[in-house]
N, C-alpha and C positions, 0 to 999 in steps of 0.2 A: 180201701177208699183213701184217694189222697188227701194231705193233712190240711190245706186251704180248703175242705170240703166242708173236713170236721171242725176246723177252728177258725171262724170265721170273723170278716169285722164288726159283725153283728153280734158275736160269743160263740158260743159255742154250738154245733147244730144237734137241736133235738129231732129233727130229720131232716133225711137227706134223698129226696125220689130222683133218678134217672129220668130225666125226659130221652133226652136220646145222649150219645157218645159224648163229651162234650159236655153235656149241661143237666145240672141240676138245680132241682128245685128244692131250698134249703128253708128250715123253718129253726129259729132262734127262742129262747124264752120272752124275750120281747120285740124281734122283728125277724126279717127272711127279705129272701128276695133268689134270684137266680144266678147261679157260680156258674164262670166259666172255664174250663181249659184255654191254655194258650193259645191253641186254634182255632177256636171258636172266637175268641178275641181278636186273632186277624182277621178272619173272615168277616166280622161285623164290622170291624174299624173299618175296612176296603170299601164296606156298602155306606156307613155312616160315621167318617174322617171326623168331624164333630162331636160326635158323641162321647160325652164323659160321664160315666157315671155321679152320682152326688156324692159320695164320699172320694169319689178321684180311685179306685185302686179297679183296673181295666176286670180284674176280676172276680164283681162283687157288682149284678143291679139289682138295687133295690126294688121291693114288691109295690110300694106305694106310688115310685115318679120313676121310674128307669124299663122298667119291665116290655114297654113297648118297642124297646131298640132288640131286645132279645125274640122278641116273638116276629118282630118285621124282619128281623136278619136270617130266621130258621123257621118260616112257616110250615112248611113240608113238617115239623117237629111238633106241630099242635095243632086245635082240631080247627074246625070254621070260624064256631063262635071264639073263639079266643081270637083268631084272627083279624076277623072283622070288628071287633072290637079294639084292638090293638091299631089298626090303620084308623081306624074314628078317631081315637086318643090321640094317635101321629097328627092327624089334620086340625085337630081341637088345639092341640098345643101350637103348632106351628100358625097357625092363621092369629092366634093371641099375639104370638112375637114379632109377626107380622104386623101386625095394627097399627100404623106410624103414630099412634097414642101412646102407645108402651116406649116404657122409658123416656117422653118430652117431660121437660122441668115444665109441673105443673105452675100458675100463676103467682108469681112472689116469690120462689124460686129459684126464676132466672138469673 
């Protein structure tokens, strides 16, 4: 297993599952999320040029806010229900940031 697998920004991994080539599913003593290979990292950046994970390092999305750019980039790699939930999450967040309310200097502010 490669060493970004084992020792991640999260600590250390208490597991590590194969989803497919590419990408696992890493679980830390206090957090996880999904590690990529390099390739898998191009291939998502190509689909989503924006997407940065929340700690910034292209290979390390967190299981709490990042996880839907990995399941949208590699659906074929997991089952329905993840799927479908992961494009809900995609539309959820995106129509939020979307809101021409988010981010206006609220009243007293300006």
């Amino acid at each position: 297993m490669e060493d970004y697998i084992k020792h991640t920004i999260w600590g250390e991994a208490e597991t590590a599952l194969p989803v497919a080539q590419g990408i696992h599913l890493v679980t830390t003593a206090s957090h996880g999320g999904y590690v990529l290979s390099h390739h898998r990292i191009k291939v998502l950046k190509q689909l989503f040029p924006l997407a940065t994970p929340y700690k910034g390092d292209d290979r390390y999305w967190e299981q709490g806010c990042d996880w839907v750019y990995v399941i949208m980039a590699f659906p074929q790699c997991f089952n329905d229900d993840q799927v479908q939930l992961a494009k809900k999450q995609y539309q959820n967040q995106n129509s939020f940031y979307a809101d021409d309310k988010v981010n206006k200097p609220t009243k007293g502010e300006e």
